[in-house]
Each structure stands twice: as C-alpha cells, then as structure tokens.
BAVEX-387004 format. One record per residue (C-alpha): residue in one letter; x negated, y, z. Coordinates in steps of 0.1 Angstrom, whole numbers, plus 5000, padded with zeros to 4 digits. Each point is the difference from the previous one (the first is absolute). Layout:
BEGIN
  aa     x     y     z
   A     X     Y     Z
...
//
This chain:
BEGIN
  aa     x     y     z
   X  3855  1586  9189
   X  5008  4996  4960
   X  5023  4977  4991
   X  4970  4975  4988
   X  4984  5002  5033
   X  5036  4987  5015
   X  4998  4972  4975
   X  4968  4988  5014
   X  5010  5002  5035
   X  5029  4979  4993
   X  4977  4975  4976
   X  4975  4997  5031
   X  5028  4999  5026
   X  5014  4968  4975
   X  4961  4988  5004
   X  5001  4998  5034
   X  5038  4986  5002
   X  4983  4970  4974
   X  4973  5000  5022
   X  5022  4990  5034
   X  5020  4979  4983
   X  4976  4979  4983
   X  5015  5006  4965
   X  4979  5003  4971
   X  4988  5037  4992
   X  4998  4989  4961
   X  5039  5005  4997
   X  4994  5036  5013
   X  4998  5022  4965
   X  4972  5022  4993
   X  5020  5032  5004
   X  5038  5010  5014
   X  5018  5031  4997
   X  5019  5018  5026
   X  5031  5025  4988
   X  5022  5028  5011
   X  5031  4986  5008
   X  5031  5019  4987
   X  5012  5011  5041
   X  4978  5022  5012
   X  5015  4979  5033
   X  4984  4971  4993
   X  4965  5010  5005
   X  4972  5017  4983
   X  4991  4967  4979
   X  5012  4968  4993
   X  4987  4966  4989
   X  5012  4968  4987
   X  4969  4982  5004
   X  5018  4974  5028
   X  5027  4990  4975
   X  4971  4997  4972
   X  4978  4971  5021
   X  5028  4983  5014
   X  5006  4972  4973
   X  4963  4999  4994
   X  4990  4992  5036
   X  5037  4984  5009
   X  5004  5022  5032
   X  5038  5017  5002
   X  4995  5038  4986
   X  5018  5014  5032
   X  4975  4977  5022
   X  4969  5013  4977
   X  5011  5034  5007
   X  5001  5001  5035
   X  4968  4989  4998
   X  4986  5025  4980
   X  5016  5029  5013
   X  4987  4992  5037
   X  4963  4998  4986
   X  5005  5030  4973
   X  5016  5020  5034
   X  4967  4996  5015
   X  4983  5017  4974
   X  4984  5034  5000
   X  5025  5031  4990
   X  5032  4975  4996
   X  5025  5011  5026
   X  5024  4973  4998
   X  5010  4977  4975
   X  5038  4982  4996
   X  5013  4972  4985
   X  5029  5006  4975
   X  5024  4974  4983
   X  4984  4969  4988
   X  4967  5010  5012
   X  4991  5035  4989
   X  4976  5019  5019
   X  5004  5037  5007
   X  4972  5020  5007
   X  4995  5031  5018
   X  4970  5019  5005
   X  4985  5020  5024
   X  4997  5039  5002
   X  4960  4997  4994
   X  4995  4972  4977
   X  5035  5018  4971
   X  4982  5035  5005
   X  4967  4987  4995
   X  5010  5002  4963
   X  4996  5036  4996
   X  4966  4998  5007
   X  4994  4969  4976
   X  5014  5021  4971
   X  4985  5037  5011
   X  4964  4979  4997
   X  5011  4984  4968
   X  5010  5028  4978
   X  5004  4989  4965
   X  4989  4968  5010
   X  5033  4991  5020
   X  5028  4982  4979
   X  4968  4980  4975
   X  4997  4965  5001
   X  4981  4972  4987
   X  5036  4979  4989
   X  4991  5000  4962
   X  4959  4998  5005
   X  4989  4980  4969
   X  5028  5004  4975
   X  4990  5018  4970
   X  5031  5017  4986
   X  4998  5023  4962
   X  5031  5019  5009
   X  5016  5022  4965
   X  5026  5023  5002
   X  5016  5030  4980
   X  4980  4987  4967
   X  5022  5024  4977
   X  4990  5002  4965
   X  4986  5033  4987
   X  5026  5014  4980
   X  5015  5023  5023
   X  5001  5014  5039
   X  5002  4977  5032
   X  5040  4990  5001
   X  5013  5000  5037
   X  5004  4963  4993
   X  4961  5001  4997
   X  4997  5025  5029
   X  5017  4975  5027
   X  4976  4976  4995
   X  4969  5024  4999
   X  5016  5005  5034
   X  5007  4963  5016
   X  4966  4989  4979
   X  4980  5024  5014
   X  5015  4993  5035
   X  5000  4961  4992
   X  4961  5000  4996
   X  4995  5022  5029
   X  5017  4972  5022
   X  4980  4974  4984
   X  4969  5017  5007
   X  5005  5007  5036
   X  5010  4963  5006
   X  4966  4990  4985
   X  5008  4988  4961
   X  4973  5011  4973
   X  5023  5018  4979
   X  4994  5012  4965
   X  5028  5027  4983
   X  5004  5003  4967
   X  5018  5019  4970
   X  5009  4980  4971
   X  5006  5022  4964
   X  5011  4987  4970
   X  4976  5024  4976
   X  5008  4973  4973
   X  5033  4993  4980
   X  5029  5011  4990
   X  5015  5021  5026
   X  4967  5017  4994
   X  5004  5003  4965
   X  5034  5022  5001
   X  4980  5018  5030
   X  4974  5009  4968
   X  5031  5009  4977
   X  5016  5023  5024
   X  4974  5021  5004
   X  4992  5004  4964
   X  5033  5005  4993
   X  5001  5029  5030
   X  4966  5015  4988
   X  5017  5003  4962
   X  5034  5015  5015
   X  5019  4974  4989
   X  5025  4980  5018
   X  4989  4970  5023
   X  5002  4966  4980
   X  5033  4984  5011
   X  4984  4967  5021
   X  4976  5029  5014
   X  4992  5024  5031
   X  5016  5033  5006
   X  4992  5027  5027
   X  4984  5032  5007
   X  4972  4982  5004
   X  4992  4983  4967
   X  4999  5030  4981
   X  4977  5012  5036
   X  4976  4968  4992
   X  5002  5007  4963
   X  4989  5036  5001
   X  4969  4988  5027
   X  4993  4982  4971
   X  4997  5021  4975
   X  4978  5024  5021
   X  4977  4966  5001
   X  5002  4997  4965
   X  5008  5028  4981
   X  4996  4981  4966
   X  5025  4975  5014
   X  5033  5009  4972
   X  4974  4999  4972
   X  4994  4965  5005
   X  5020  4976  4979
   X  5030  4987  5022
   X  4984  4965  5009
   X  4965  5022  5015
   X  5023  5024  5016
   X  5023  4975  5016
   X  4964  4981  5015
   X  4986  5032  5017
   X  5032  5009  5014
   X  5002  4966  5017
   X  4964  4998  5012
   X  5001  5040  5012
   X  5038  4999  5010
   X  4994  4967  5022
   X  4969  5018  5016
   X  5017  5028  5006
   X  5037  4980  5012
   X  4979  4980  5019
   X  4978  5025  5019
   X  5031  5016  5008
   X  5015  4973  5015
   X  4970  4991  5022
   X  4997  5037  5012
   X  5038  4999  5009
   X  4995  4969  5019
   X  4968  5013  5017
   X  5021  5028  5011
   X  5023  4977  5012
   X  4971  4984  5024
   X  5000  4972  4975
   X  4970  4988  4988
   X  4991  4968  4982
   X  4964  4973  5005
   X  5003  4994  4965
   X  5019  5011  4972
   X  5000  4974  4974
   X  5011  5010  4960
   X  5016  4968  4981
   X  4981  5013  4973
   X  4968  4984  5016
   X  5015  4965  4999
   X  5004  5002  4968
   X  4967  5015  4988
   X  4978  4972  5024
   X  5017  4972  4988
   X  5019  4989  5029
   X  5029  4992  4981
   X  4981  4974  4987
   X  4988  4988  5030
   X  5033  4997  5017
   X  5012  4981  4972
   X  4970  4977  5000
   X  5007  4991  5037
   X  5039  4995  4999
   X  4993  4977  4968
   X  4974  4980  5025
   X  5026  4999  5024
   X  5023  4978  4975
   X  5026  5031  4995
   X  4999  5015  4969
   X  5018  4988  4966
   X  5005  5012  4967
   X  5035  5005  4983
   X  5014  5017  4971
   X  4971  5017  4993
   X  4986  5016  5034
   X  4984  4991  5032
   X  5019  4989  5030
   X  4998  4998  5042
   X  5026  4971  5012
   X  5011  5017  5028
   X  5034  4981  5005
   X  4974  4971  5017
   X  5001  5024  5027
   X  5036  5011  5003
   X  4998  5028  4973
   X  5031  5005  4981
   X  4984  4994  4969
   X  4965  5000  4983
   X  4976  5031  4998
   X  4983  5013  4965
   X  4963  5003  5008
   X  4994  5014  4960
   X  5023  5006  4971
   X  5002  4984  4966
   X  4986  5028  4987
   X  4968  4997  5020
   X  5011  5034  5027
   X  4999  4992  5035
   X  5027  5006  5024
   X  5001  5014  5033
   X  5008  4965  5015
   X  4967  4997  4991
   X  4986  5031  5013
   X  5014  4991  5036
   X  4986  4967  4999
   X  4965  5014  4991
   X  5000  5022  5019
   X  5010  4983  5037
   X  4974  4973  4988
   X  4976  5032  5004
   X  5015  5006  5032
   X  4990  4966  5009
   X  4969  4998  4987
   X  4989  5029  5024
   X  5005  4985  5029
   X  5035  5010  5011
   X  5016  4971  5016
   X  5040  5018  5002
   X  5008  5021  4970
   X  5029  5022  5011
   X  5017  5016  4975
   X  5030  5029  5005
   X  5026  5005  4972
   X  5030  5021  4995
   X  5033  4985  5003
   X  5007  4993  4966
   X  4973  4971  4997
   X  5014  4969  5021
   X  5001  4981  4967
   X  4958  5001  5004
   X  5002  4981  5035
   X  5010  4969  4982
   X  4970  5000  4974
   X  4974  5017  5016
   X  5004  4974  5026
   X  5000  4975  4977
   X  4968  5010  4982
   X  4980  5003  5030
   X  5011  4961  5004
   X  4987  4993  4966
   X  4964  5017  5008
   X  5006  4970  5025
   X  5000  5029  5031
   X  5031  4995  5029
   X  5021  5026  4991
   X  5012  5005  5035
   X  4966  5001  5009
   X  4986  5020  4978
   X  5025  5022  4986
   X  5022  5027  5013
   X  5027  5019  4985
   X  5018  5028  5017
   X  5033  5016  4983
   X  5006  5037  5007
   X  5038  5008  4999
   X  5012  5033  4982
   X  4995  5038  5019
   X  5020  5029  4996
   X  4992  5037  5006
   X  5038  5017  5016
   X  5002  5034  5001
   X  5036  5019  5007
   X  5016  4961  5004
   X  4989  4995  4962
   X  4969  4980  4988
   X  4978  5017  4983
   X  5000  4987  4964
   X  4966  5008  4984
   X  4970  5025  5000
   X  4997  5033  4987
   X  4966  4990  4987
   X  5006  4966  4991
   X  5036  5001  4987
   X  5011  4966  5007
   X  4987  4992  5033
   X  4994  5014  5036
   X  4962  5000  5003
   X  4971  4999  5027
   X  5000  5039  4999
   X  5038  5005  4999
   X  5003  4981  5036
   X  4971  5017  5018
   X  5009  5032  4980
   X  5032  4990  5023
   X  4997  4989  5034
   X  4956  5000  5007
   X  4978  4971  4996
   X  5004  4990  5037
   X  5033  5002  4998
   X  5003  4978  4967
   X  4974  4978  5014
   X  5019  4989  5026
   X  5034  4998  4986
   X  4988  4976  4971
   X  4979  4976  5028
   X  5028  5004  5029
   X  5028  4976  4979
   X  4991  4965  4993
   X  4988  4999  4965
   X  5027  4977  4984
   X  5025  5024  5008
   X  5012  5030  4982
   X  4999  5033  5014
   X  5012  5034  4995
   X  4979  5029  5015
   X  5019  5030  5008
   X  4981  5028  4995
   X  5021  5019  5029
   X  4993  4973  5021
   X  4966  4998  4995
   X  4990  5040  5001
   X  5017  5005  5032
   X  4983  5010  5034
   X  5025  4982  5022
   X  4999  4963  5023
   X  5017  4986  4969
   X  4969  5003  4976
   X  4985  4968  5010
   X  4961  5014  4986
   X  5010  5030  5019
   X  5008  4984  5031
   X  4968  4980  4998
   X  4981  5024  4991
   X  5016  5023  5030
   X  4982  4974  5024
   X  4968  5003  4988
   X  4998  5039  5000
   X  5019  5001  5039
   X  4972  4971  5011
   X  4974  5026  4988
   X  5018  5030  5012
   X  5001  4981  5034
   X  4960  4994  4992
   X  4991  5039  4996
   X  5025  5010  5026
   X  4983  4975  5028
   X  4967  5015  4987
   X  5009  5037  5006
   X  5005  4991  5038
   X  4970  4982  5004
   X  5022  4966  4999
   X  4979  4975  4990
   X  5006  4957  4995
   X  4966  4994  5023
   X  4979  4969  4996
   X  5009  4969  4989
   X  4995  4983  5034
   X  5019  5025  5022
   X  5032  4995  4980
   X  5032  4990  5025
   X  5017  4975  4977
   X  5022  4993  5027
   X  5017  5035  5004
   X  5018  4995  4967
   X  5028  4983  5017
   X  5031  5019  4986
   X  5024  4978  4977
   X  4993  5024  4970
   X  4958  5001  5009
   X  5009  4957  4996
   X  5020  5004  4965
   X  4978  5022  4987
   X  4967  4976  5008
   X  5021  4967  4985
   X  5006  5019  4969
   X  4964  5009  4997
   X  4991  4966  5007
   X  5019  4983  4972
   X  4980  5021  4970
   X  4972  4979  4995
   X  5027  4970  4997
   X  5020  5021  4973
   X  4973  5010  4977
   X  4988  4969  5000
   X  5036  4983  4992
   X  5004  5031  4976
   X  4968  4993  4978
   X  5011  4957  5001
   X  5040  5009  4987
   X  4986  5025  4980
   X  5024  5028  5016
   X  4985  5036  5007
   X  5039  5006  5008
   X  4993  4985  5033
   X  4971  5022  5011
   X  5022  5028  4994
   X  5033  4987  5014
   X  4973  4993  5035
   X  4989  5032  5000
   X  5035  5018  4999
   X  5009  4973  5032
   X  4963  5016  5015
   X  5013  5032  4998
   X  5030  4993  5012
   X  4983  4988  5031
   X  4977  5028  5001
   X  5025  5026  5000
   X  5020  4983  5032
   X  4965  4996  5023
   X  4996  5040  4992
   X  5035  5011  5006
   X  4996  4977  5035
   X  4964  5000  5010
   X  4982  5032  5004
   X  4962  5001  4983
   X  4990  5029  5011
   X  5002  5023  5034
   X  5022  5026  5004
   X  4986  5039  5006
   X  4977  4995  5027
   X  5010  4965  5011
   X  4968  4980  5008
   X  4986  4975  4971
   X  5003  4964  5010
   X  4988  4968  4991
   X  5038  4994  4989
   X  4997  5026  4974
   X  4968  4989  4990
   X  5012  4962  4994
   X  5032  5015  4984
   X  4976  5020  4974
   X  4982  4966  4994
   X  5029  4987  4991
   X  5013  5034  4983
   X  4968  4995  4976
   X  5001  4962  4996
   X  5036  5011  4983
   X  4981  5022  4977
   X  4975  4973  4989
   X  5027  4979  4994
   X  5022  5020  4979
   X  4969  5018  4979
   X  4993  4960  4997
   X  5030  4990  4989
   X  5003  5030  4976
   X  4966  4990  4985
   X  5011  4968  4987
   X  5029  5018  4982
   X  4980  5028  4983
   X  5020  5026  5022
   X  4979  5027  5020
   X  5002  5003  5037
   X  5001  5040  5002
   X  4985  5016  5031
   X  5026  5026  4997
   X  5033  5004  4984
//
C-alpha cells in the first residue's frame, strides 16, 4: 500500500465516520495526506486528519479520533491504529498490504515517483544563459546542473516545460569580445576593458582559418567578422560543452533577434498602453518605483540606443506571448538587485509578478583541491570552467555535487572528496546501490533465482524491521519529487536518495536475498529480490532526475 492509497483509506474511513454520525461529508476535503512520523515507534504512518475536522464539524479532536481509528482499523492491510496526544492517529500496516509496494514499483519502472501535481501549468524555465565571450564559468555550470535537474522534476510531476538559453549576441560586452580577438589575431595586447585567455587567441586563429583575408580588412570590417565568426564559434563551444554535460536546451534564443524583429518596439508600445512609461531629460523611461522598485528603469537613452532594461522587458513579453504561464528565470549570485525590477516590470505589463514570474538566485561555488580553492582555469585564465570541474571530479560526480546543496547556498567541492571510492562520496555511495541491486539481479539469475509472477508474490513474508524501513523509504519518493519540483529543490531528491541507500545497505547487511550454496530457493528470497529490484528502480529513478547515471557495475 503507497502512501496515497493510505490517504484514501483514511478519507473513506472519515466518509463512513460522517456517514454514522450524521455530519455533513462537504467539510471532508478533497484529499488528506498521511506522513512518516519521526519514531519509527509510533507507527508506519500518521495522520492529523481528526485534529483538522474537529472545529469544522465541532466534535472534540480526541472524540473524532477514536472514531476514526476504530473504522480505519477495520480496513484492509491496517493492522492497528492508535491515538496519540490531542488526537493523532498512528498507523501501522500489515506485513501484506507495506510489501505490496515492491510489486507496485517493479511494475511501474520509470513510471514510479511521476505525478500529475503540476498538470496544466506551462512553465519557460532559463538557466545558465552566459554570454558568448568566453567558456561555461562553474557559476554557470551549477545551474546547468540544478536547471537541468529542476526541469526534469517539473516534467515528471506533469508541467509543460519549455528550457531555454538566453545570449546577449548584441552590445557592448560583445563589442570588447570583437576587439579582443582582433587584437589576439594581430599579436597585440588585449584592450584593457577586454578578454584575455588561451582561448581568445584559440577563437581568433579559428578565425582566421575562416577568413583568411580577415587582417586585410580595415579595423572596423575586421572587428565585425570577428564578432559574427568568434560568437559562432564561442557559442557553439559552449553548447557542445553543455551537451557534454547532458545539458541541452528547447530553445536557444539570441537578443540579437529582439532587436532585429522589432520587439523592442513592441514592448514599449505595450508598457506605454499600460500608463507606465514617461519621458525625462531626454530618454525614455519605466516607473518601476509604482511597484516597489528602488527607482525608475531607462527603457532607451537620449541618444536614441536601447538598454538592456529594455531587452529583458522585450524579451519576457516574448516569453509571454508564447504561451508560458511561469517564466522562471536562474541567475548568479551577483544579480539580487534584478529581483526588485524585474518584478516590477512584469507588474507594469499588468502580469502578477508572483504569479507569473520566478527568480531563483544561485549562490557562489568553489572548486578545493589540496584545502585550497582553485582560483582560475588554465584555459580561461580568470575562471574555473565547465571543463576544468569535469576535467576534475566526472560529470556524475559534478552533477550531483552542484544539485545535492540547496541552490542559495554556497558550496565548495572538494575534489578529494568527490573522486574518492569510499561510503563518504555521497555519488559514490549512491551510485554503490544501484550497481549491488544489479549485482544481486545477475547473481539471482545465475542460480535460476527468479522474482515469479506478479500474483504469486508473498507480500507478507517481508516482515523484518529493516524489509519495513526499507519499503517506507521507498514509499515516500513519489511525495519528494513532487515537493522537489514545487520548492524548486533537486537538493532534496538527492539528500532522499543518500537516506534510500542508507536503508538499503541495512536490509542487505540483515536480510539475506539470495540462498546460500545449495540451500533451497524460497518464496522469501523471491519477495526479498522484488524488493531487492524495486530498490534499483528507485535509485536509477531518482538518479535520472539529477542527470547522474545508475551504473550496472562499478
């Protein structure tokens, strides 16, 4: 029995409590929720649904209780049922109906842990978004991680989700991109507000195999081909890291395009229908402090040039006009001063901002080697990159390090840590579950050890106290992805799964799956092997949502 069946036993068993009472049914809610309680003592479940009706139907909660629990204890695969405090009720289950779950999740495969809690919402969800002047920073690389993840989560809890890559192929940061790799291609130093790195003189020479006549161009042609070629090439470089990475975007959307359609324009044309724009000393402007701004945005300069206010405002109208009811956006941790406006500007295209905007702020990550951070990329020279990290500790290894920390906290990732084989390696000791739940799989299968049919599974013979911990911590899954994808917090699929292993690893030290030398096979193994493999669906599961592989071996 999962978790959600329980919850409709106890709704039904609340029904018929109603029922017998002659209280009215309509103060029953549409849906309760049973839990874990913290003491393993005080059941296998626990609901407060006795101390939720009470006021509503003015019946004591202790009284309400005891009513409840003596119609829940007649129900199918609850074994008794006790009232704690001021009217808790404490469930236990059956042998039969708590093993029953191995089966449910053997059956459901990949299916097991999805829901239908955010069926209907229409999310555009766009992370990492780093401009094309240079390699993926490991400030870039943590959200490629926990964005990834994040829309994974949304997807198997049933929101339309749309992922996207914002680059700014337009302005000024673009513009010293340009200069730098003219100035590179020439041999002459990089400008002083522009990029260095073994890899603008890299880009540059890629160019100059493009364009051979590139240096006899006056400076002004030069500079244009090496910012349409160097982009292209930056930018394909970054997608192909990311890919590598097992990041890949729905759409990835240039600025440049906003510009060219004229939806600058547009944007502007709508915020001045909405009653928000004004003009002062010269330029064109967004009153933002109506909606708690700290002061008022520049849409367009007195000297006619746009500014990326206005670019953002463009181009989440676009996101808008597409359909996407939530536009989530992921920045690093130096942009909390766009909360405020962006916020505010979704107000003034007369959207709810809480409604229809997100903003999620990445804090800063390290890379520790030796006790020391690492300060900056061979390649690069100012920064750890994408490549330096992996280069480090594997991509399932930085994977899961970036997604296992709540995202608005900093981290350091030790690459000793991280690289080692041991219990301490939290990917590793995952990952150590999945490949022993397979091992168990091809060692059952060399001895003709086989789960059997559905049907003639003994649910009942997984009685031991670690068979029962391992099934509860099975059972909550579906509950924590789906609470995962709503907080927006991979960190807690992969905090669950390190618990799951946990649990794993104490039913095999305790409970033997498989016969020893020539000990008859019996239907205890058998259940014990479904319950072996439902671990291994779980985990591989789990893993999924994260990126991470579930080896078969390791």
């Amino acid at each position: 029995m999962t978790p959600a069946e329980l919850a409709e036993v106890v709704l039904s068993a609340a029904h018929a409590v109603f029922t017998e009472r002659g209280l009215d049914p309509a103060a029953l809610p549409a849906k309760t929720a049973v839990e874990r309680p913290r003491n393993p003592e005080h059941g296998d479940y626990a609901s407060t649904l006795a101390l939720q009706l009470s006021k509503k139907v003015g019946v004591p909660p202790r009284e309400l209780a005891t009513a409840l629990a003596e119609q829940l204890g007649r129900a199918a695969g609850v074994k008794s049922v006790e009232i704690a405090g001021p009217g808790f009720l404490n469930i236990r289950l059956d042998a039969a109906a708590a093993g029953q779950l191995a089966r449910v999740i053997v059956e459901a495969g990949e299916e097991y842990g999805r829901s239908d809690r955010l069926a209907g919402l229409k999310i555009n969800l766009e992370f990492v978004s780093a401009n094309p002047t240079g390699p993926v920073h490991i400030g870039g690389v943590r959200w490629a991680a926990v964005g990834d993840a994040l829309s994974r989560l949304l997807r198997a809890t049933g929101a339309q989700v749309g992922t996207e890559y914002y680059f700014n192929d337009a302005g000024s940061q673009i513009d010293r991109f340009a200069r730098s790799l003219l100035a590179a291609a020439k041999g002459e130093p990089a400008p002083e507000d522009g990029y260095g790195g073994a890899y603008i003189a890299e880009i540059a020479e890629a160019v100059r195999r493009i364009r051979p006549d590139v240096l006899e161009l006056d400076d002004a042609a030069a500079q244009e081909v090496f910012r349409v070629e160097g982009v292209a090439l930056m930018f394909a470089e970054i997608k192909s890291s990311l890919a590598g990475f097992g990041v890949e975007f729905d759409t990835y959307f240039n600025e440049k395009d906003l510009h060219d359609r004229g939806e600058l324009d547009l944007a502007l044309h709508r915020l001045r229908e909405q009653g928000h724009v004004f003009e002062a000393e010269g330029a064109t402007w967004l009153r933002t402090t109506d909606f708690g701004d700290d002061k008022d945005r520049v849409l367009r300069k007195s000297n006619g040039e746009w500014t990326y206010f206005a670019a953002d405002c463009a181009y989440y109208l676009d996101k808008r006009e597409r359909g996407f009811e939530r536009v989530v956006i992921m920045l690093g941790a130096d942009h909390h001063g766009y909360i405020g406006r962006m916020k505010a500007m979704a107000a003034c295209f007369g959207d709810d901002p809480e409604r229809n905007l997100e903003i999620l702020i990445g804090q800063l990550v390290n890379l520790v080697r030796d006790g020391a951070p690492v300060r900056m990329s061979k390649r690069a020279g100012t920064v750890v990159t994408l490549e330096d990290l992996v280069d480090a500790i594997g991509v399932d290894a930085s994977r899961y390090a970036l997604a296992r920390y709540s995202s608005d906290s900093p981290i350091d990732i030790d690459v000793e840590l991280w690289t080692r084989a041991t219990r301490d390696n939290p990917v590793y000791y995952v990952q150590y579950v999945a490949a022993r739940t397979a091992s168990v799989g091809r060692n059952a299968a060399e001895i003709g050890l086989t789960r059997g049919d559905g049907a003639a599974f003994r649910a009942e013979l997984l009685g031991h106290e670690k068979e029962n911990e391992l099934l509860k911590a099975l059972a909550e899954f579906p509950d924590v992805v789906a609470t995962a994808a709503e907080l927006r917090g991979p960190h807690r699929v992969a905090r669950y799964l390190e618990d799951l292993a946990g649990a794993y690893h104490r039913f095999y030290d305790n409970c033997r799956i498989l016969p020893r030398g020539e000990e008859e096979v019996t239907d205890l193994h058998r259940a014990r092997l479904w319950l072996n493999d439902a671990t291994r669906v779980v985990i591989a599961n789990g893993l999924r949502l994260l990126g991470v592989s579930a080896p078969e071996r390791m």
